[in-house]
VOGU-3710 file (C-alpha; in Angstrom, 3 decimals, decimal comma):
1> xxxxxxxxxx> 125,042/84,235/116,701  122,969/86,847/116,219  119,061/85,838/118,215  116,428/85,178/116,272  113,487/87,239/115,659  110,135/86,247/117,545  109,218/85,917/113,866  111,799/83,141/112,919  110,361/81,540/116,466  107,177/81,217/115,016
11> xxxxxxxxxx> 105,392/84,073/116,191  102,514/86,182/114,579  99,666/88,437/115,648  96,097/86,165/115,199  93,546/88,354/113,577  90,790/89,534/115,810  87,885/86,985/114,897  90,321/84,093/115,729  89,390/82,438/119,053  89,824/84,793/122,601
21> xxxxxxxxxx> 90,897/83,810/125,769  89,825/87,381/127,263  89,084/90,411/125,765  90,664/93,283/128,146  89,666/96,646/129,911  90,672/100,089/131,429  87,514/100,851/134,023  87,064/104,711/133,309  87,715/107,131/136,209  89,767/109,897/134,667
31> xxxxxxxxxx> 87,113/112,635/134,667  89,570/115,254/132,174  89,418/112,621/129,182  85,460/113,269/129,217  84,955/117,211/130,336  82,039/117,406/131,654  80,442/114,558/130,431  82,217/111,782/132,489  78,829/110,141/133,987  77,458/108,897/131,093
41> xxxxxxxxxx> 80,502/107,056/130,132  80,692/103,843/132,832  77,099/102,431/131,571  78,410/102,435/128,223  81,396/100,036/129,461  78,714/97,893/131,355  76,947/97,518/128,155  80,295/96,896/126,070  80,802/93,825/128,974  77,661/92,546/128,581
51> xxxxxxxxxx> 77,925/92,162/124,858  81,399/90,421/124,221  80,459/88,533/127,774  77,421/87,763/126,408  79,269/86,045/123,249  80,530/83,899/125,579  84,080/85,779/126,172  85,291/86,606/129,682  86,428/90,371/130,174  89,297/90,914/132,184
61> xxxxxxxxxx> 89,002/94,836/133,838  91,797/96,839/135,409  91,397/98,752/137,960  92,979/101,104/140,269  92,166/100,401/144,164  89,466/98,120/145,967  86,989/100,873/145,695  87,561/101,451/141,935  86,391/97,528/141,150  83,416/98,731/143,807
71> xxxxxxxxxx> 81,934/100,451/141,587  82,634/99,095/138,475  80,983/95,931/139,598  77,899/98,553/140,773  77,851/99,600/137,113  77,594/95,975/135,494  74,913/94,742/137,694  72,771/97,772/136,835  73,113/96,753/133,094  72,666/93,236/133,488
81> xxxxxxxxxx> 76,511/92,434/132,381  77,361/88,918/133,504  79,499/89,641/136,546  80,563/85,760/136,525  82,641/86,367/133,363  84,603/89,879/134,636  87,710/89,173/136,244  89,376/92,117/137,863  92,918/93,445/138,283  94,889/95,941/140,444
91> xxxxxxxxxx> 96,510/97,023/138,218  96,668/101,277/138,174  96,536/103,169/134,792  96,744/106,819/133,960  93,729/106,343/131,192  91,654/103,789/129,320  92,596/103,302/126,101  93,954/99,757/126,590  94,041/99,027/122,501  97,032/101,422/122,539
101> xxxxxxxxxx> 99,034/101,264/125,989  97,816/97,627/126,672  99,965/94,625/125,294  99,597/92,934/121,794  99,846/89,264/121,943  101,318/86,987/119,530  101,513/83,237/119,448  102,854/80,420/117,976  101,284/76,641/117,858  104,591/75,068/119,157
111> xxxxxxxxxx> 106,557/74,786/121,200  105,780/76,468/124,964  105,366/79,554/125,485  102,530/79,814/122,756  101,753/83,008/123,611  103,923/86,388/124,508  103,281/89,926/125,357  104,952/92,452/123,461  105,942/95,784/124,959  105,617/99,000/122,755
121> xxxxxxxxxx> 107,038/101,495/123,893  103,736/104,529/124,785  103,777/107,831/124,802  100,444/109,230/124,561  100,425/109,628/121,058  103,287/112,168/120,865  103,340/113,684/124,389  99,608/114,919/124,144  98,029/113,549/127,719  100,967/113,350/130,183
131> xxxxxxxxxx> 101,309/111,695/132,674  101,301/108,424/131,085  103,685/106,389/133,070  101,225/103,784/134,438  99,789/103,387/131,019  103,457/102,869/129,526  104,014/99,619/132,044  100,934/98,365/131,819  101,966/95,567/129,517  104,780/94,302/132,125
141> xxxxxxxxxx> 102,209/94,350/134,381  99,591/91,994/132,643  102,555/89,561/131,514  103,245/89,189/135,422  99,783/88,962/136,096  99,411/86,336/133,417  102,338/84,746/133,735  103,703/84,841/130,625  106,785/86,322/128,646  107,014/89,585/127,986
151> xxxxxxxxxx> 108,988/90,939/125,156  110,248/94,971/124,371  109,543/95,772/120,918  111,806/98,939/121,302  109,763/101,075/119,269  106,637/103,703/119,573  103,626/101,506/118,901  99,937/101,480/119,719  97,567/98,897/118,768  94,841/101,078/117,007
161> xxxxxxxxxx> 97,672/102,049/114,453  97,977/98,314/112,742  95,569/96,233/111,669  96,376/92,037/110,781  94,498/89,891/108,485  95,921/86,750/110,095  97,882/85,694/106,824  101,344/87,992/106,839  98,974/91,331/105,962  99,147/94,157/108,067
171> xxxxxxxxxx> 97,659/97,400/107,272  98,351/100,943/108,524  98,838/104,710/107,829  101,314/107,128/107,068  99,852/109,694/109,254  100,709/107,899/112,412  103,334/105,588/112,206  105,411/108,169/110,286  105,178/110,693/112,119  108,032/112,538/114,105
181> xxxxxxxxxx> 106,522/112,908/117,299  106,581/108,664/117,422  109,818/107,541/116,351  112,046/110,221/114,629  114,940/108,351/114,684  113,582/105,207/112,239  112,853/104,886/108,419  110,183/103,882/107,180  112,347/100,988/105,869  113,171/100,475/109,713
191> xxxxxxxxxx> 109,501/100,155/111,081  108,390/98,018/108,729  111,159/95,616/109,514  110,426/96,179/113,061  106,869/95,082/112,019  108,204/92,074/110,705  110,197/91,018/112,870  107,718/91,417/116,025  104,438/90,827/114,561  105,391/88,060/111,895
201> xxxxxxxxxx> 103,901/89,789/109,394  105,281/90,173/105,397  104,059/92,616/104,081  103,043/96,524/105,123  100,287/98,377/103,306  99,784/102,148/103,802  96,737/104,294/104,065  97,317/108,085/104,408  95,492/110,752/106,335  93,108/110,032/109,181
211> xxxxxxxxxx> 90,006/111,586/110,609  89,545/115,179/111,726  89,388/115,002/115,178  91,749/112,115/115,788  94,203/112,738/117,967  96,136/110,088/118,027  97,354/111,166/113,948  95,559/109,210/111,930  94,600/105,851/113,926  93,820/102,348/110,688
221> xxxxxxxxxx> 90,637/101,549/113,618  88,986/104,643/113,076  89,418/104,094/108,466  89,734/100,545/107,480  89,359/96,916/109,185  90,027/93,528/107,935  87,301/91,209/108,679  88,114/88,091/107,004  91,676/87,384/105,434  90,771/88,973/101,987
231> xxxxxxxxxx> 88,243/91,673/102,709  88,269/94,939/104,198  85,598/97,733/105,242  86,344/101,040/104,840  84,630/104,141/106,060  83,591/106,927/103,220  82,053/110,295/103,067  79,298/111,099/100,771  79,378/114,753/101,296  81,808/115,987/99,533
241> xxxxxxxxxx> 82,097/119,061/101,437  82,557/117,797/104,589  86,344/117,912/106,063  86,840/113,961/105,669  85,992/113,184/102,498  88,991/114,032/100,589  91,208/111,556/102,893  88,701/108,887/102,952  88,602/109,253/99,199  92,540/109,065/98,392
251> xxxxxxxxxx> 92,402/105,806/101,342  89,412/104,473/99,533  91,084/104,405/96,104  94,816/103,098/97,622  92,836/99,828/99,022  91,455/99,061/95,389  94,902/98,664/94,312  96,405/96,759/97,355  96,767/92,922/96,945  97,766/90,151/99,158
261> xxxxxxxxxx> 100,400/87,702/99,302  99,448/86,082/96,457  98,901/89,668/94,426  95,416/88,853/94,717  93,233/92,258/95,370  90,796/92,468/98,051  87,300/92,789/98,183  86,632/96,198/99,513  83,380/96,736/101,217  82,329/100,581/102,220
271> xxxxxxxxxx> 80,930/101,861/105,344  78,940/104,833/105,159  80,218/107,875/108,330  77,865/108,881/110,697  76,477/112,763/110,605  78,944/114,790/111,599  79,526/115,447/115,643  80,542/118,245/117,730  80,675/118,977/121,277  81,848/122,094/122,659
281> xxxxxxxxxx> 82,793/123,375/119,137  85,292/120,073/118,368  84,961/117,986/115,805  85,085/114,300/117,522  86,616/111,221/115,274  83,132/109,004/115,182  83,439/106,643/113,402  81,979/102,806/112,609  85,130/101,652/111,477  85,860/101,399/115,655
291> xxxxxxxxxx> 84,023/97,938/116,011  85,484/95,653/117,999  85,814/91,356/117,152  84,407/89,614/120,188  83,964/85,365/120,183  80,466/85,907/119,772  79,410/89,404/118,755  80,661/92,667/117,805  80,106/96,047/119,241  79,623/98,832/116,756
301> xxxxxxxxxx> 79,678/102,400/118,204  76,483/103,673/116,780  75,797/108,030/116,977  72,388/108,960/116,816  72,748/109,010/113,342  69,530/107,031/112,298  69,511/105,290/108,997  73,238/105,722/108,754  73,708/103,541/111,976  71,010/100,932/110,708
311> xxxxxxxxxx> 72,781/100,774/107,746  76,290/100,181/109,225  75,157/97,574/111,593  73,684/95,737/108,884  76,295/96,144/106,699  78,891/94,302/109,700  76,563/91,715/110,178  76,115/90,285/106,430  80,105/90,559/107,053  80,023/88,217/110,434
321> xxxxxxxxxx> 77,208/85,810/109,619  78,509/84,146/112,612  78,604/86,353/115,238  75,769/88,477/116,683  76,199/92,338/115,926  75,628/94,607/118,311  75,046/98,320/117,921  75,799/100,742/120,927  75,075/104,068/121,418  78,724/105,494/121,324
331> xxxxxxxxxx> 77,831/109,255/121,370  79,402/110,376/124,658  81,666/107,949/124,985  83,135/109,371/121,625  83,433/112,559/123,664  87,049/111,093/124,782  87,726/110,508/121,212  87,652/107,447/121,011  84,907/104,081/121,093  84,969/100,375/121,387
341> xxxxxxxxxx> 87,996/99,191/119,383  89,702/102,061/121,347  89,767/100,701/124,698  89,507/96,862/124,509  92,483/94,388/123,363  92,013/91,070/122,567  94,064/88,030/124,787  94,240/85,307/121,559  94,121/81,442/122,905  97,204/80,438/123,671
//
């Protein structure tokens, strides 16, 4: 008899509002993903801790050595970040961006285990940072850690490619998951089955191109977010001769068509992009689409972009009523191209 999926077990992915048990990090301390502009970077982590911690969420923090949680813990007590609520691990990593080398959880209500790790297979978004070995086990690690099953999906995946909306809807883009440099040797037909089978989900909606600058090919986090079951933000470009507006346009018009289980469409809400931001003559992805879902609040990168970051954060909160939004100056951090969704995974109650 051939075993059953984790999806005929029960299993799904929870969307990222549902309830936390720990929202996980990568403390920074690989000075080539920031050139020159590593310093600025660890206070913007304290501040990200403080925020979900203060939304009453504990953060769990890897970390490589003794001296490595040192001065992380330095760091937070500068900012104010509730040290009470940070829980460290030893647990090495080449880089930070735990969304994409870090587990994804899924859960079931009954019977035990509820909850279970999956393993993706990582590698650095087509062989672009090696080494990346500690980053590619980093999920058996945290199931040990934990103490909890971990499962090999057997498949090229990273978190900030897929987006759930909790009710069989997952949403991602042709730009990354098809592309050769992740898993040549499967369909399309194949990865969406894959999808299925792993992440419960039941049905697969594509975006296309991503944002210039993004190098992981075209990450959903950095374009379009669920934030309830039925609607979705989307980042757009009002100039139209600026390099993203053409992609955000063709994604923009694909989500007015897309539907639901029920073939019901969903509300579409847009999010305005920041001005435009270079460093060292390279376009970086910035983007407010990178929010990330804490218990209590949510952290939106914000650029030094004025009334375009007032207007995003207000736009997020009229979207989470419930949940303090919290805008955070993601400028330099963005240097490693990448912000807040980027390098923090959510543990769902299990």
């Amino acid at each position: 008899m051939t075993p059953k999926t984790l999806a005929e077990q029960g299993y799904s992915m929870p969307a990222e509002w549902e309830s936390h048990s720990a929202t996980w990090l990568a403390w920074p301390h690989k000075l080539a993903t920031w050139p020159g502009k590593f310093e600025p970077v660890p206070p913007v982590y304290a501040q990200l801790v403080r925020a979900i911690s203060d939304g009453g969420e504990p953060v769990h923090i890897l970390v490589n050595d003794g001296d490595m949680r040192a001065r992380a813990m330095k760091v937070l007590k500068e900012h104010k970040a509730d040290a009470s609520t940070v829980r460290f691990f030893e647990i090495p990593t080449n880089d930070v961006w735990m969304r994409d080398h870090g587990p994804i959880f899924v859960r079931r209500e009954s019977p035990a285990p509820r909850l279970i790790a999956i393993d993706w297979g990582y590698n650095s978004w087509g062989d672009k940072y090696p080494p990346y070995d500690l980053d590619d086990v980093t999920p058996q690690r945290i199931g040990e850690a934990l103490q909890l099953p971990v499962v090999e999906g057997h498949m090229i995946l990273e978190g900030g490619s897929i987006d759930v909306n909790g009710e069989g809807v997952l949403l991602t883009t042709e730009a990354c998951l098809l592309n050769p440099n992740r898993n040549p040797h499967m369909t399309r037909e194949q990865i969406e089955q894959r999808l299925r089978d792993f992440l419960g989900v039941k049905k697969i909606l594509w975006l296309g191109d991503g944002i210039e600058g993004d190098d992981t090919d075209g990450h959903v986090d950095d374009l379009t977010r669920f934030v309830n079951p039925s609607t979705l933000v989307t980042v757009v470009e009002s100039d139209e001769s600026d390099v993203n507006f053409a992609a955000l346009k063709e994604n923009h018009e694909r989500l007015l068509e897309m539907t639901d289980l029920s073939g019901r469409r969903f509300e579409v809400v847009t999010l305005p992009m920041p001005d435009p931001i270079e460093y060292d003559g390279t376009r970086l992805p910035a983007s407010y689409a990178n929010f990330y879902i804490g218990n209590g609040t949510v952290a939106v990168p914000t650029y030094d972009s004025g009334k375009k970051d007032i207007e995003a954060v207000g736009i997020l909160q009229e979207l989470f009523p419930n949940r303090k939004v919290v805008g955070i100056r993601s400028t330099d951090l963005v240097w490693g191209l990448g912000s807040f969704h980027c390098i923090t995974q959510q543990q769902p109650v299990g």
